[in-house]
C-alpha positions as CSV (number, residue, x, y, z in Angstrom):
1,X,55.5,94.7,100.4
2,X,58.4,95.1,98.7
3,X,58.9,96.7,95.1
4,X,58.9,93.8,92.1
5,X,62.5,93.5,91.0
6,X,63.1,94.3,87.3
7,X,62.4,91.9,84.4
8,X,65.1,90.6,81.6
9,X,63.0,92.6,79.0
10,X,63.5,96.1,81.3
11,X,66.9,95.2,81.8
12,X,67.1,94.8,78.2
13,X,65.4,97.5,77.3
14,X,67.6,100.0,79.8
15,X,71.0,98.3,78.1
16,X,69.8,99.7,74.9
17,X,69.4,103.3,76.0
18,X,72.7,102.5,77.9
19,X,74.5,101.2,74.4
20,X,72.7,103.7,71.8
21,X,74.1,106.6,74.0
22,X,77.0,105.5,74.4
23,X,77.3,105.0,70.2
24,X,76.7,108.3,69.9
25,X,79.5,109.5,72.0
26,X,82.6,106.5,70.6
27,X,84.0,108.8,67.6
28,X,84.1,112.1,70.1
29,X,85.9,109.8,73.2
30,X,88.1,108.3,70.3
31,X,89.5,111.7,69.6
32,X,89.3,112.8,73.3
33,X,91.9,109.6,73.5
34,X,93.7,109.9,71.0
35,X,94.7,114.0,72.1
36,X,95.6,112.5,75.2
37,X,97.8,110.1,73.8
38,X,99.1,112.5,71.4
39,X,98.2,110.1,68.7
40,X,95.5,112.8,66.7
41,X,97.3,112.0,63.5
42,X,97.3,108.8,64.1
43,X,93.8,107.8,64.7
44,X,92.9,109.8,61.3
45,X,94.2,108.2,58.5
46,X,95.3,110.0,55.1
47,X,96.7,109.2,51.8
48,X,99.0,112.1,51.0
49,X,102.9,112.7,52.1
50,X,102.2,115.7,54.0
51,X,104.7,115.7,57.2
52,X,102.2,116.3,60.4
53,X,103.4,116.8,63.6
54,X,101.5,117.9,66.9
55,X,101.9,119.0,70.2
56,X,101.6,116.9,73.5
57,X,99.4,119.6,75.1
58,X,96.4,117.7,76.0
59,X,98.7,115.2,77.8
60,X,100.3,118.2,79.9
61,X,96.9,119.7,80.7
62,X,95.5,116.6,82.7
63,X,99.1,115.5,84.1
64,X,99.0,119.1,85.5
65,X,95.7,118.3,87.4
66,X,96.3,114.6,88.5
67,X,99.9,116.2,89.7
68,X,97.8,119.0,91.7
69,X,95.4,116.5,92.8
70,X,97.1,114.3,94.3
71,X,100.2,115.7,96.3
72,X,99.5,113.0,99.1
73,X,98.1,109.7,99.8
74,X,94.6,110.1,100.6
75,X,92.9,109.4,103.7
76,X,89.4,110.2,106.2
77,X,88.7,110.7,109.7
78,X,85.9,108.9,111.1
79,X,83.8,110.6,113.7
80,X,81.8,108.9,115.6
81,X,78.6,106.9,115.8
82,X,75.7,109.2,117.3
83,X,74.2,105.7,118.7
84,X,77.6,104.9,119.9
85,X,77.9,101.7,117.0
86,X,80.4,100.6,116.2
87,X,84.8,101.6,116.4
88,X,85.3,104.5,114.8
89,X,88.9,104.0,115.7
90,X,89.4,100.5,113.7
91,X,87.0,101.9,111.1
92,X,89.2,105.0,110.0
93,X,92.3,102.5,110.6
94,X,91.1,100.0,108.0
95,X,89.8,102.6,105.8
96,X,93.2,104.4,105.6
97,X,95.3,100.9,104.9
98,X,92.9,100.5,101.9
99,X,93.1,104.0,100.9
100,X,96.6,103.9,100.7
101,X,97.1,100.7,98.5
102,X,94.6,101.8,95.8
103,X,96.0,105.4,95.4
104,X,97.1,104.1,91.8
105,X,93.7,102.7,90.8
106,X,92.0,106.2,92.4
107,X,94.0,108.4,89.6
108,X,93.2,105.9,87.0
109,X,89.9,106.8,87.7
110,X,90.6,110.7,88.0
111,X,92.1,110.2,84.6
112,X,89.4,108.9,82.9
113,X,87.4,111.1,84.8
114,X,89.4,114.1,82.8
115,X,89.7,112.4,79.7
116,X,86.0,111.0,79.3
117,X,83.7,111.9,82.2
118,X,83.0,110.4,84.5
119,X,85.1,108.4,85.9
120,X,84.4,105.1,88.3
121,X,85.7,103.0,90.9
122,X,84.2,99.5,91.5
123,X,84.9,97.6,95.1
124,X,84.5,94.1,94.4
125,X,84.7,91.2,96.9
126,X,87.5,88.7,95.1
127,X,88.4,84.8,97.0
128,X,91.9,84.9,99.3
129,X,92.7,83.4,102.1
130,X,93.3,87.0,103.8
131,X,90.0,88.9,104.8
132,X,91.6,92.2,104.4
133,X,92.6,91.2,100.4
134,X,88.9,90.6,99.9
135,X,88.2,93.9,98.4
136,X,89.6,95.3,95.4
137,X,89.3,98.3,93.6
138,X,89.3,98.5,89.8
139,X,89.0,102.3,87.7
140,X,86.0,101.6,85.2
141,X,85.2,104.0,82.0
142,X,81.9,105.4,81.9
143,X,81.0,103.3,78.8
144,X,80.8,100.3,81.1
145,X,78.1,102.2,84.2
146,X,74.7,102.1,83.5
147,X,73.2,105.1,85.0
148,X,69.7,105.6,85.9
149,X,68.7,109.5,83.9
150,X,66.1,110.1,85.5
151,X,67.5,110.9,89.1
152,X,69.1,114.0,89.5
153,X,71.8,112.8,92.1
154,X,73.6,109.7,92.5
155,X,71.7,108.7,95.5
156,X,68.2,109.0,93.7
157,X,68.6,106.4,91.1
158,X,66.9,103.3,90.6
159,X,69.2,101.1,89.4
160,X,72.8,100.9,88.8
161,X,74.3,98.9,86.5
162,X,77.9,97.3,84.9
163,X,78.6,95.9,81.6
164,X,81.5,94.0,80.9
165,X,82.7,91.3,78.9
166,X,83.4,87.8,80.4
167,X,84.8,84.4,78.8
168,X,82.4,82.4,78.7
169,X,84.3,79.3,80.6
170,X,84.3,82.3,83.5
171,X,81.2,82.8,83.1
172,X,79.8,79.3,83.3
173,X,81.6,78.8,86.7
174,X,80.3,81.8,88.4
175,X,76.7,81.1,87.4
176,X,76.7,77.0,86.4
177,X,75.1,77.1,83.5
178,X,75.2,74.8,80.5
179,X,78.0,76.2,77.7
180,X,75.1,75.4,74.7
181,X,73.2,77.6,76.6
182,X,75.4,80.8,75.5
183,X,75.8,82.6,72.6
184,X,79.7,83.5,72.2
185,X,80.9,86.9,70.7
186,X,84.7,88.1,70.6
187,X,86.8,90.1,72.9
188,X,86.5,93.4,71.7
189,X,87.8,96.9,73.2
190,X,84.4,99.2,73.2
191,X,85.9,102.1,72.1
192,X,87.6,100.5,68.7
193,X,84.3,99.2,68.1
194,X,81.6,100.2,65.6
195,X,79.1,99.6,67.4
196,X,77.8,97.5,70.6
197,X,75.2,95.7,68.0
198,X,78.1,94.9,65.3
199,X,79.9,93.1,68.5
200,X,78.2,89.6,68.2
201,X,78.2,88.4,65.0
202,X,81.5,90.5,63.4
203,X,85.1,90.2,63.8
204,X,86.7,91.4,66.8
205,X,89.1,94.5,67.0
206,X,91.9,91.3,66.7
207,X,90.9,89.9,63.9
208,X,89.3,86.7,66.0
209,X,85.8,85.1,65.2
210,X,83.4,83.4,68.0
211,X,84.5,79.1,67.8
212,X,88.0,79.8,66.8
213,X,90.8,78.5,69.2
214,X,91.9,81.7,71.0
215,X,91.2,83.4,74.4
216,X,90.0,86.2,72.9
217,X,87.5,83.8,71.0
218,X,84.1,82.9,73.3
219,X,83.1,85.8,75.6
220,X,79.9,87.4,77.0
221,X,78.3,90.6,77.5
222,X,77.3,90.7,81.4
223,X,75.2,93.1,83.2
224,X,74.9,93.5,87.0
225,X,72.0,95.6,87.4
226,X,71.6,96.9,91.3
227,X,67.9,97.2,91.9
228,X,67.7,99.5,94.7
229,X,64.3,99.8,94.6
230,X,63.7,96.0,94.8
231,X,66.9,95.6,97.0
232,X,68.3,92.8,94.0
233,X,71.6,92.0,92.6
234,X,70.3,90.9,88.6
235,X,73.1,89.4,86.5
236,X,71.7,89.3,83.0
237,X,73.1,88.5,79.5
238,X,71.5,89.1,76.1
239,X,73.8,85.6,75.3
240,X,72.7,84.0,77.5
241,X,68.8,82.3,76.6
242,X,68.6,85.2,74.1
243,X,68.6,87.8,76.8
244,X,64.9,86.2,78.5
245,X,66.4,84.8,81.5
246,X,68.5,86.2,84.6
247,X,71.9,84.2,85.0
248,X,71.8,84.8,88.4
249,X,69.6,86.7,91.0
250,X,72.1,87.6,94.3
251,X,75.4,87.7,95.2
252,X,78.0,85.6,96.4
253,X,80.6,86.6,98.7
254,X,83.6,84.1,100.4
255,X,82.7,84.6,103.8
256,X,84.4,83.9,107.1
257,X,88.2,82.6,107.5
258,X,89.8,79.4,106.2
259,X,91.2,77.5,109.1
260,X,94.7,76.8,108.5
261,X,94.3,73.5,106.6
262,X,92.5,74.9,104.1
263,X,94.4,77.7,103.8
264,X,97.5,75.7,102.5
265,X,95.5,73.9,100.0
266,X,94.3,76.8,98.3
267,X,97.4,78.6,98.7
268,X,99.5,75.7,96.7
269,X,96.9,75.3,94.6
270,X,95.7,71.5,95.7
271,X,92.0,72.8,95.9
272,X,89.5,75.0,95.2
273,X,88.1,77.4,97.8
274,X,84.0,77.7,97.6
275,X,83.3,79.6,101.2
276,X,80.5,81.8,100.0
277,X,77.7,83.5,101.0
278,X,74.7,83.5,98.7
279,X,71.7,86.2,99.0
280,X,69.4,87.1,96.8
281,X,69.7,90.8,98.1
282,X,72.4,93.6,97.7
283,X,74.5,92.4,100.9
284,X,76.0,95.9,101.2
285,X,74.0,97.8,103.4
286,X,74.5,101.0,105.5
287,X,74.2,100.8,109.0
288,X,70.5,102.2,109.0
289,X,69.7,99.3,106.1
290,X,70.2,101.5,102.6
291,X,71.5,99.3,99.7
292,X,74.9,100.3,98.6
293,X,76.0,99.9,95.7
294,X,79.9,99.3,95.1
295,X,80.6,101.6,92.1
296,X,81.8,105.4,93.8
297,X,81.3,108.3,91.0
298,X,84.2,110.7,90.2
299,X,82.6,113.7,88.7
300,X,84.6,116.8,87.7
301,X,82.5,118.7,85.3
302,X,78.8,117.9,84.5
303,X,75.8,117.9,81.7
304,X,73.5,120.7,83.3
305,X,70.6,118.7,81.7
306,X,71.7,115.3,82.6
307,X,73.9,115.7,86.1
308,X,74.8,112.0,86.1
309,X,76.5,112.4,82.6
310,X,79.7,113.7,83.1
311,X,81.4,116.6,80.7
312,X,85.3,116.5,80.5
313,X,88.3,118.4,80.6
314,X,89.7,117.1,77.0
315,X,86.2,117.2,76.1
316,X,85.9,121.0,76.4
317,X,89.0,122.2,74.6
318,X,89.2,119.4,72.1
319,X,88.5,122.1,69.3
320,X,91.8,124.1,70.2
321,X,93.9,121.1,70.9
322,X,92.7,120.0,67.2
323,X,93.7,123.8,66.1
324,X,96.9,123.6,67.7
325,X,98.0,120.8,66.0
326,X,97.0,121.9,62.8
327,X,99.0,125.2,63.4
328,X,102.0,123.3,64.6
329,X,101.6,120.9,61.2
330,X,101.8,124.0,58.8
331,X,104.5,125.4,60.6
332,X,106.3,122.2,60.1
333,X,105.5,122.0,56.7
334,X,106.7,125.9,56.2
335,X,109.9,125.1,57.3
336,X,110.7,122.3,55.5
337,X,109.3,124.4,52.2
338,X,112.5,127.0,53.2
339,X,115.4,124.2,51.9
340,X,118.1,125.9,49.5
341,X,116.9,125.5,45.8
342,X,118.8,127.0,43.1
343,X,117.7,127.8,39.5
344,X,120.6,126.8,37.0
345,X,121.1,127.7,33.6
346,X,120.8,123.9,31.6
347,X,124.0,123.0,30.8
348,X,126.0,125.3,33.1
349,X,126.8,122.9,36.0
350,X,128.2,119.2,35.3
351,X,126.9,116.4,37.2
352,X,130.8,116.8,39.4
353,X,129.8,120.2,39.6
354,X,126.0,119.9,40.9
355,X,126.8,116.8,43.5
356,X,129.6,119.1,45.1
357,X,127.3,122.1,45.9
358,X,124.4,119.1,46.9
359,X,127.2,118.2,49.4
360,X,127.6,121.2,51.1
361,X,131.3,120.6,51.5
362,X,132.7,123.8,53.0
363,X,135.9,125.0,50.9
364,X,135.3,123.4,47.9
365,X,136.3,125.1,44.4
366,X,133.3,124.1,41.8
367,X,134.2,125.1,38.2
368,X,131.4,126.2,36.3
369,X,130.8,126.1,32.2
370,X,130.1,129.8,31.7
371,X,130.4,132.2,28.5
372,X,133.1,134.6,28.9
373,X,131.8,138.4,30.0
374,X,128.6,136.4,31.3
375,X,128.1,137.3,34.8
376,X,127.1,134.3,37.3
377,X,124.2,135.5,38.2
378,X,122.8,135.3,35.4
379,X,123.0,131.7,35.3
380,X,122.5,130.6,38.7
381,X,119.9,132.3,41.2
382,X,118.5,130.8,44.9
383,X,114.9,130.0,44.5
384,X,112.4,132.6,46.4
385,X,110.8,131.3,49.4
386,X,107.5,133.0,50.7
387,X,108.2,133.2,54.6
388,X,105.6,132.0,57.3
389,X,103.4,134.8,58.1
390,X,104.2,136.1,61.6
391,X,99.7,135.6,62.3
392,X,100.4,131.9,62.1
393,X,102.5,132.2,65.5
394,X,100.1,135.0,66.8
395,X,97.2,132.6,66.1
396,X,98.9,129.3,67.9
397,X,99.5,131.3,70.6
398,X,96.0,132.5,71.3
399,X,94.5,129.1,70.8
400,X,97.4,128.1,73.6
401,X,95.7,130.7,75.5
402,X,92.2,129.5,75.5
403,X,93.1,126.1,76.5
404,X,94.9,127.4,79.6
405,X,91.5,129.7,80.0
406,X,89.9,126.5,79.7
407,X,91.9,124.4,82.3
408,X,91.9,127.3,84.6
409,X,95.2,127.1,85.2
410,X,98.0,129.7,86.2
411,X,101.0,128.9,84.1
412,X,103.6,129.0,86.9
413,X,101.5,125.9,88.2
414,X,102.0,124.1,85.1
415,X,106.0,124.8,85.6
416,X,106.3,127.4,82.6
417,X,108.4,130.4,83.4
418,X,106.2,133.5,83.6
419,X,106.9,137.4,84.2
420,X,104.3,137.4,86.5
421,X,105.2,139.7,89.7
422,X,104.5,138.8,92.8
423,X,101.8,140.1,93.5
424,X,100.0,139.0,90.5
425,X,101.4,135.2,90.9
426,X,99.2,135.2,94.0
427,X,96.2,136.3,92.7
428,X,96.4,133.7,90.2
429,X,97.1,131.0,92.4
430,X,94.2,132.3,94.6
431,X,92.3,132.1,91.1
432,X,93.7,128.2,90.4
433,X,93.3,127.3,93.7
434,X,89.4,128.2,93.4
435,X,88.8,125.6,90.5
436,X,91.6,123.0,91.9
437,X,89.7,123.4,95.3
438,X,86.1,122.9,94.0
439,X,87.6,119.5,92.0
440,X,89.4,118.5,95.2
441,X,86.1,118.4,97.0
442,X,84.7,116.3,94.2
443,X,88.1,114.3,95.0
444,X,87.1,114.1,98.6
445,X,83.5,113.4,98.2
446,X,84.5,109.8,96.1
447,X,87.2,108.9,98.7
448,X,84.8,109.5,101.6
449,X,82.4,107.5,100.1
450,X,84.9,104.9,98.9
451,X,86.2,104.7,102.7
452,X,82.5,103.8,103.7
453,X,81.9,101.2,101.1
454,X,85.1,99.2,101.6
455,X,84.3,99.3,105.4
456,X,80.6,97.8,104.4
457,X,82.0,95.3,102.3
458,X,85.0,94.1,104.4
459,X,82.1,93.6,107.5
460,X,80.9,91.2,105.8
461,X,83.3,89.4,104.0
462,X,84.6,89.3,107.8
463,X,81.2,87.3,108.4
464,X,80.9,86.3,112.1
465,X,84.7,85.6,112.1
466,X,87.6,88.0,113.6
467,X,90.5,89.0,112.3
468,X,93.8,89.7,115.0
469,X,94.8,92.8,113.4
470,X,97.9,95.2,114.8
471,X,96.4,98.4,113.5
472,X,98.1,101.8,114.1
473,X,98.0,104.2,117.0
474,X,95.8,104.9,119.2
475,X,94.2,101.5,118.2
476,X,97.1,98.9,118.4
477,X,96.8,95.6,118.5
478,X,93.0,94.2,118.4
479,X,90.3,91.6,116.8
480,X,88.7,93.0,113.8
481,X,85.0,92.0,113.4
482,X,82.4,92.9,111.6
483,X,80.8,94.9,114.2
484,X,83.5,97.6,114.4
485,X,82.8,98.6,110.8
486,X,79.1,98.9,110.7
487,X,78.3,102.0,112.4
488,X,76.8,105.0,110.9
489,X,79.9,106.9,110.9
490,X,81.2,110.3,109.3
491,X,84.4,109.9,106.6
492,X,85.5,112.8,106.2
493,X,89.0,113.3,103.6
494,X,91.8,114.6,105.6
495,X,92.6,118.2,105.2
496,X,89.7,118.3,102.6
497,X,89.9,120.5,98.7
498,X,93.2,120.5,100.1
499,X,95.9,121.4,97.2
500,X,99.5,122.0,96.4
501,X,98.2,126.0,95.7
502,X,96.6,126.3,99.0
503,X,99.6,124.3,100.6
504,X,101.8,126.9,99.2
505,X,99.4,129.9,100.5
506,X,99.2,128.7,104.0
507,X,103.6,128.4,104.2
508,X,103.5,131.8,102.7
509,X,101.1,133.1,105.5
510,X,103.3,131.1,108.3
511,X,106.0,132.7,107.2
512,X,105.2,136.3,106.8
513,X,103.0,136.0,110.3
514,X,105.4,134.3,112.4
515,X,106.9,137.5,113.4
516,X,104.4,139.1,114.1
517,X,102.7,136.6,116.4
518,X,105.4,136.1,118.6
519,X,105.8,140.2,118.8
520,X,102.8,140.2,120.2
521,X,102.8,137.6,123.0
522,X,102.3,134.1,121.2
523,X,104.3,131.2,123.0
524,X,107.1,130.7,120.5
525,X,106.9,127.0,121.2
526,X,103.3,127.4,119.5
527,X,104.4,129.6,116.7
528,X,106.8,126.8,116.2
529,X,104.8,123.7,116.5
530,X,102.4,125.3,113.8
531,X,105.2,125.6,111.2
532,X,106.7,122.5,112.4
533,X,102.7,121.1,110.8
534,X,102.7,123.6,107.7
535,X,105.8,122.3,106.4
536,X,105.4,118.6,107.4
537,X,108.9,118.8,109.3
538,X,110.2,116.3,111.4
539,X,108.6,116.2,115.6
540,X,112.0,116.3,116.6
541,X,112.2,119.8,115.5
542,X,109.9,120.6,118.8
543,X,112.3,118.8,121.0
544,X,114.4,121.8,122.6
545,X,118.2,120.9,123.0
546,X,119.6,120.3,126.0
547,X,121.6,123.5,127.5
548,X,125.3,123.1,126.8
549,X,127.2,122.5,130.4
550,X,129.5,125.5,131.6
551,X,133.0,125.0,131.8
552,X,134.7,124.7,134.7
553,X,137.2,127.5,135.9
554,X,140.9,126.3,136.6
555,X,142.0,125.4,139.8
556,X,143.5,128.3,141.4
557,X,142.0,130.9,139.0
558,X,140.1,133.8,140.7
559,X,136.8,134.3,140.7
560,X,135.2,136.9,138.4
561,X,133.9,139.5,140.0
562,X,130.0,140.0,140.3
563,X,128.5,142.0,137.2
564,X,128.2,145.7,138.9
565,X,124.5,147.5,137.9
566,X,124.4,150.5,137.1
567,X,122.3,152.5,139.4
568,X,119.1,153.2,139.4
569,X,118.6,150.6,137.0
C-alpha cells in the first residue's frame, strides 16, 4: 500500500520552515548581491557627503570561475543499457542538442550557485507544436527550492518543492478554479522583500496594491511539492481556500504530435492547443520506476551540518570584499583631502588677485598688497596636508590577498601579471586546478543528471508518437520514440572536471614528450594524431600530403650517374 500523500496543513507547515529560513538569510544574500553588482554603497543608504568608491572585485572573482568553468559547450556520453533498453546512440544525441542550447541558462545557474548557494535548474514540459521544444530549462535561486533537511543527499529526501509567484488569471487557467476563490497579493521580487509574511497584505517592491489595474497587481504564491514518498505532484496555495485545499493533485503534460491542421491553427494563433496528459503521479520516472524530480542541484560549497544548504563563494569572503571597499573609500577620500590650500594674510590678495591663482593660469603675473621689507611668506603659506599612511596600502593589499586565498585562485589565471617563475606557475596551476577540478565535477554531476532528466521528460512528452529526426553521426537519420530514451543508461560529462588549467597541463606535457616518444619508437603518425586531439586542430592535419612529382630531365641530357657507396659500407 502506498504511502498517504501529504496534507495542505504539512505542506503548509514545511513552506513556513522553507520561508522563516529563508528570512533569515535576505539581508546577508542582499549584500552577497549587491558585492556582485558592485553596488555595496548603494544598497546602504547614508546621509553625509562622504565620496565612496569601491572595487569590482567580487564581480572578477566569480567571472574568473564561470570563465574557467565553462571553456566549452557541455556534453555526456551514454553507455549503454545493461538489459540492452533502449538507444544509447539517440539518447546521448538528444541529450547533447539540449545540452548545447541551454549552456546560457546552465551558467545562470552556476552563478547563482557562486553568488548565493545553491544554485538550480528546473526542466519544465511547456505546449509547442515541436516535441523536441517541449522542455525548457530555467536557472532558479535557492529561495524558490524547498528542500527536505532531513536527508543527507539529494536523493534521500522526501519531498521537493518550488515556490513561485503566478498571476492569478494564469493561475486560474492552469487549475480552473473560480477567481473569488483566490486571495491576490502583488508581484514582489523576494529578495527586496521584508519578509515572505509582509507580501500579502503590503505594498509591493513597485509601489502596486492587490485590485489595482496593473500586471503586477493580482498574483499568487504557488507551491509544487514532489511527494516521492507518495509518488504525487501537489500544487498548493495559501491564497487559494486559505491554504486548506490542493489546487491541483498531478500533472499535465501536451502529449503526442499535432497533425498538421492543428499545427497551423495554433501556430497563427486561430486556437488553443489542450493535448495533455493528466496523472495524478510524478510522470517522470527512471527506467527502473524511481520518481524524478525535474529540479537538478548545483552545489559548490556546502553547510557541513545541513549538506542540502549550500555555502557560497561571495558568501565566504564577503567580510574582505566589505574591507576592501572601505579601504579603497578612505583612500579616495585622502586624496581628495591633498587639494592646494593656501593660508593668506586678510587683506593681502584682491578678489582679481585670489580668482587668478584659483585659475591656475600658467604665466600669470598676480600683484599682491604687501608692506614694504615684508617678506611673502609671511603672508601667504600652502596649507599642511597629513599624507596617507603607507599601512593603509599594506592593509588593502593583504585583505586582496585573503580573497584570492579564499577563491583558490592563482593570479596568472585571473589574467594579472605575476613574477611567478616557471616552475612555481605550475605548481600553482596544479594547486588551482585541484579546487577548479573538484567544482568541475560538481559541474559534471548536474549536467549528467540534467542529460537524464530531459531524456525522461522528452519520452514522454513524445507519448506513443515518433518524431523523424536527422540526428548526428553514427545515428543519422531515424524515428525518435519514446522507447529509445528510457533505458537505464550511464551520462557521463565528456572529458569530466575537465578545465582550462588541466587543458593547459596536458599541451604542456604533449609538447615536452613528443620528442621523446618518437625517439624511442612511437609511430609518429600516433604522436601526431594525439596532439592533433590536445590542441583541438583541424583532421586535415592527419592527412599526409601527397609526394611532389619529380621533374623530368631534358631531352637529350645525360643520365646522372649512379650514386657510388663507399665500400664496406
Amino acid at each position: 500500500m502506498a504511502p498517504k500523500h501529504l496534507t495542505p496543513s504539512e505542506v503548509a507547515e514545511i513552506v513556513a520552515g522553507h520561508d522563516q529560513h529563508f528570512d533569515s538569510k535576505r539581508s546577508l544574500y542582499r549584500e552577497c548581491r549587491a558585492l556582485y553588482l558592485t553596488r555595496f554603497w548603494r544598497e546602504n543608504t547614508y546621509t553625509d557627503n562622504v565620496l565612496r568608491t569601491e572595487v569590482p572585485k567580487a564581480y572578477a572573482v566569480v567571472e574568473s570561475y564561470l570563465g574557467s568553468l565553462y571553456a566549452k559547450d557541455p556534453s555526456v556520453v551514454v553507455g549503454p543499457d545493461l538489459r540492452g533498453r533502449g538507444n544509447p546512440e539517440v539518447a546521448e544525441a538528444t541529450a547533447n542538442q539540449f545540452l548545447k542550447s541551454v549552456r546560457q541558462q546552465i551558467e545562470d545557474a552556476t552563478r547563482l550557485a557562486l553568488i548565493y548557494s545553491p544554485g538550480f535548474i528546473k526542466l519544465s514540459p511547456v505546449e509547442s507544436v515541436d516535441p523536441m521544444k517541449r522542455v525548457q530549462a530555467s536557472a532558479i535561486p535557492p529561495w524558490q527550492i524547498i528542500v527536505d533537511d532531513t536527508a543527507h543527499s539529494w536523493d534521500n529526501q522526501r519531498f521537493v518543492g518550488h515556490v513561485y509567484m503566478l498571476p492569478v488569471k494564469e493561475a486560474m487557467q492552469r487549475y480552473g478554479k473560480r477567481r473569488d476563490a483566490y486571495t491576490t497579493r502583488p508581484y514582489v521580487k523576494w529578495i527586496e522583500s521584508a519578509s515572505i509574511a509582509g507580501q500579502k497584505r503590503g505594498e509591493s517592491s513597485l509601489g502596486i496594491e492587490p485590485g489595482q489595474d496593473s500586471p503586477y497587481a493580482e498574483w499568487v504564491r504557488v507551491v509544487e511539492m514532489y511527494d516521492l514518498r507518495a509518488d504525487k505532484l501537489l500544487v498548493w496555495s495559501p491564497d487559494y481556500k486559505d491554504g486548506t485545499k490542493f489546487l491541483f493533485t498531478g500533472v499535465k503534460v501536451q502529449v503526442g504530435a499535432l497533425d498538421a491542421e492543428v499545427a497551423a491553427d495554433a501556430d497563427s494563433g486561430e486556437v488553443e492547443t489542450k493535448i495533455v496528459h493528466e496523472t495524478t503521479g510524478i510522470p517522470y520516472k527512471t527506467a527502473s520506476g524511481r520518481p524524478i524530480v525535474p529540479i537538478i542541484p548545483l552545489y559548490f560549497s556546502r553547510d557541513p551540518d545541513s549538506p542540502l544548504r549550500g555555502y557560497s563563494l561571495i558568501e565566504r569572503s564577503k567580510d574582505q570584499f566589505r574591507e576592501l571597499n572601505l579601504m579603497r573609500t578612505y583612500q579616495a577620500q585622502g586624496v581628495r583631502r591633498m587639494a592646494r590650500q593656501w593660508l593668506v594674510r586678510a587683506g593681502f590678495l584682491s578678489e582679481d588677485g585670489a580668482a587668478k591663482i584659483s585659475s591656475g593660469i600658467d604665466g600669470e603675473f598676480i600683484e599682491v598688497d604687501v608692506v614694504p621689507g615684508t617678506p611673502l611668506e609671511g603672508n601667504m603659506m600652502p596649507v599642511p596636508n597629513v599624507p596617507i599612511p603607507a599601512d593603509i596600502a599594506i592593509y588593502a593589499q593583504t585583505v586582496s590577498a585573503d580573497i584570492d586565498a579564499a577563491g583558490l585562485l592563482a593570479p596568472f589565471t585571473r589574467g594579472e601579471v605575476t613574477k611567478s617563475t616557471a616552475t612555481e606557475q605550475n605548481l600553482l596551476a596544479s594547486y588551482t586546478s585541484s579546487e577548479i577540478g573538484r567544482m568541475a565535477r560538481q559541474r559534471d554531476d548536474a549536467i549528467s543528471l540534467m542529460s537524464q532528466t530531459y531524456n525522461t521528460l522528452l519520452s514522454v512528452v513524445l507519448g506513443d508518437d515518433g518524431e523523424p529526426l536527422s540526428l548526428p553521426n553514427p545515428v543519422g537519420p531515424t524515428i525518435l520514440s519514446a522507447d529509445d530514451l528510457t533505458g537505464d543508461f550511464q551520462y557521463t560529462a565528456v572529458d569530466p572536471a575537465t578545465t582550462p588549467m588541466n587543458d593547459l597541463a596536458k599541451r604542456s606535457a604533449i609538447q615536452n614528450l613528443a620528442p621523446l616518444l618518437m625517439q624511442l619508437g612511437i609511430d609518429p603518425k600516433q604522436v601526431l594524431a594525439e596532439i592533433v586531439r590536445t590542441f583541438q586542430l583541424p583532421e586535415s592535419f592527419l592527412i599526409p600530403p601527397e609526394p611532389e612529382p619529380e621533374p623530368e630531365a631534358p631531352e637529350g641530357a645525360p643520365m646522372a650517374p649512379p650514386t657510388q657507396t663507399p665500400e664496406g659500407l
